[in-house]
C-alpha positions in Angstrom: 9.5 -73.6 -35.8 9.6 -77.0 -34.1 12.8 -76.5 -32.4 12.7 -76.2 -28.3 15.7 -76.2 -26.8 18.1 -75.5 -29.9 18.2 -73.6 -33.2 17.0 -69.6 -32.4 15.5 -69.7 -29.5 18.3 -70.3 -26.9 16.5 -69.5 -24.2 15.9 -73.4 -23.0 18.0 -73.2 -19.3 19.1 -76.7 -20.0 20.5 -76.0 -23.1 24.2 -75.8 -22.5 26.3 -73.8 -25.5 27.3 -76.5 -27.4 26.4 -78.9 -30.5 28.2 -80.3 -33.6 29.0 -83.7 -34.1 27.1 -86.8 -36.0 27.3 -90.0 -36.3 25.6 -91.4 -39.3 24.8 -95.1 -40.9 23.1 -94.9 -44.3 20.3 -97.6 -44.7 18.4 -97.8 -48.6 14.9 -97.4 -48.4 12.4 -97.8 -51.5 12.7 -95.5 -54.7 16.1 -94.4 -54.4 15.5 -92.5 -50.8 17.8 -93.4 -47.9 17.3 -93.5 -44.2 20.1 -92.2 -41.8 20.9 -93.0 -38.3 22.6 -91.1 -35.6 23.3 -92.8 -32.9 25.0 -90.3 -30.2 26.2 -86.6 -30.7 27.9 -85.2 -27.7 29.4 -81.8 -27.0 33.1 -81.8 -28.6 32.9 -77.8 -27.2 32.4 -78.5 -23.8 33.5 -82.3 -22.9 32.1 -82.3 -19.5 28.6 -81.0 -20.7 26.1 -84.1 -19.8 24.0 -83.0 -23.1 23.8 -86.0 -25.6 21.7 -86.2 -29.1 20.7 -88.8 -31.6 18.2 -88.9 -34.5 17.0 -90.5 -37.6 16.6 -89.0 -40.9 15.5 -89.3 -44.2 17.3 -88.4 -47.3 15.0 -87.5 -49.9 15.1 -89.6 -53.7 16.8 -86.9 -54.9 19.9 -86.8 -52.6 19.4 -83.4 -52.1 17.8 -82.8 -48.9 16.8 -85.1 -45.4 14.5 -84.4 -42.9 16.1 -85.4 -39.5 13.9 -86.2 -36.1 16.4 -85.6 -33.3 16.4 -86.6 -29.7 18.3 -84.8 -26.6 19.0 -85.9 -23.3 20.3 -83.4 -20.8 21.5 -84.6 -16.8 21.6 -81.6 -14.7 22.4 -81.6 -10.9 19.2 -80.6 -8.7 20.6 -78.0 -5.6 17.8 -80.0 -3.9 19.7 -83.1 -3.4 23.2 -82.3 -4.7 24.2 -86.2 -5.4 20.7 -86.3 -8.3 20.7 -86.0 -11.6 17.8 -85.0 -13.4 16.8 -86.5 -16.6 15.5 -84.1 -19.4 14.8 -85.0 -22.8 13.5 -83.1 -25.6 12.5 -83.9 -29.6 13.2 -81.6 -32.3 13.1 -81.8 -36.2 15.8 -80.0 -38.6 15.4 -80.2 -42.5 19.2 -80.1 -44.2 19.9 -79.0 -47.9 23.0 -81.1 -49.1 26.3 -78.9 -49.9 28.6 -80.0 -51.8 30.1 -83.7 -51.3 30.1 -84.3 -47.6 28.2 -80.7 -46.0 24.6 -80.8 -45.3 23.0 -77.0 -43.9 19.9 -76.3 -42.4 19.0 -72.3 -42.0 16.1 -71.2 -39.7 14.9 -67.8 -39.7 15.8 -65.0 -39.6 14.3 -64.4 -35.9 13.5 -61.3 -33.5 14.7 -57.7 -34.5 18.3 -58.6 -34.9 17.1 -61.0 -38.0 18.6 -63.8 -36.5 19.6 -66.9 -38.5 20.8 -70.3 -37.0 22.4 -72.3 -39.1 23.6 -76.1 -38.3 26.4 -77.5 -40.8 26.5 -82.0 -40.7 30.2 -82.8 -41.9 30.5 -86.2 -43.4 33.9 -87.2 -42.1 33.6 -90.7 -43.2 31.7 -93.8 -42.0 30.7 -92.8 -38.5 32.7 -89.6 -38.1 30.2 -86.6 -38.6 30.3 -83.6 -36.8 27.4 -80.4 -36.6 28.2 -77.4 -36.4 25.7 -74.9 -34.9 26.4 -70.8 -35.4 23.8 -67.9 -35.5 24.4 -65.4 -38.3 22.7 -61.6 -37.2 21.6 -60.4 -40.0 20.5 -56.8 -39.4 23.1 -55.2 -37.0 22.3 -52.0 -37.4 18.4 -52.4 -35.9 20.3 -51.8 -32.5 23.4 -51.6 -29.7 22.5 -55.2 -28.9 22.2 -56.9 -32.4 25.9 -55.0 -33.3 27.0 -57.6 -30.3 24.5 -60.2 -30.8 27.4 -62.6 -31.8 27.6 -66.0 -30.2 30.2 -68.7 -30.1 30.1 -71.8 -32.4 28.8 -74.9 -31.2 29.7 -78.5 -31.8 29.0 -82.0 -31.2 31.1 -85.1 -32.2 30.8 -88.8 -32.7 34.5 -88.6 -30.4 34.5 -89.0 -26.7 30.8 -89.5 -25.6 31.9 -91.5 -22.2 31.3 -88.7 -19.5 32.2 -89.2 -15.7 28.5 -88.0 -13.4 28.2 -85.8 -11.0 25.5 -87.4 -9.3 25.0 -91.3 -7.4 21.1 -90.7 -8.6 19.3 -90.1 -11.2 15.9 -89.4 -11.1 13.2 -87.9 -14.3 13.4 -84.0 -14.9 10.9 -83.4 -17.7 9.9 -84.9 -20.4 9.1 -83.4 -24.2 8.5 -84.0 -27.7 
């Protein structure tokens, strides 16, 4: 799986809990295949979170399914020098299976003992106004005590309210991925 920072493994410490929102353009490219842009995601969940995400995808001819490159870019505060910000980034690629008229889903897994499944849902509320939902389904609960609890909190990110205030006076780079 190409996914750092999101999807099963939640382990990534900059990774805050949550995702879901989209913004996407179509653009036709050749053969009856279209290109999608997102522009900025940002945590609807959490408003204060400094986590932000864009991508680009490609719809295959058939409509059916896209492939999506995204990009994330996490501030976090360094107890080094408290008024810094440090600049992550990280890249990550999700295919999605279209659903319906406006759902698109993307499964990976099932992961680790608990059979864990994440599972991002792209809403197409119209235009600009997507959102992404990001849940993890436990698919064998009875392997143990802690897949019975294994249950996590939805995620999601919007096109709405992206403008955060900073914490920080400076910014300086954290780490760099792709």
């Amino acid at each position: 799986m190409s996914t750092v920072c999101r999807g099963v493994n939640r382990a990534c410490p900059l990774m805050l809990a949550a995702r879901v929102a989209i913004a996407l353009t179509l653009v036709p490219q050749a053969a009856g295949a279209q290109h999608v842009s997102i522009p900025f995601l940002a945590s609807a969940t959490r408003p204060a979170a400094l986590e932000f995400e864009g991508g680009e995808c490609d719809v295959d001819a058939s409509g059916r399914a896209m492939t999506c490159r995204f990009q994330q870019l996490f501030l976090t505060t360094s107890d080094v020098a408290p008024n810094t910000c440090l600049v992550t980034t990280n890249g990550y690629e999700r295919r999605f299976e279209k659903q319906g008229a406006s759902d698109w889903v993307s499964r990976e897994g099932p992961d680790g003992a608990c059979g864990v499944v994440d599972v991002a849902t792209l809403h197409d509320g119209g235009g600009v106004r997507w959102t992404m939902e990001i849940r993890k389904e436990v698919t064998r609960r009875d392997a143990s005590a802690q897949c019975r609890a294994a249950d996590e909190p939805r995620d999601t990110l919007s096109w709405q309210n992206i403008r955060r205030e900073l914490p920080c006076r400076f910014v300086q780079p954290g780490g760099l991925r792709q």
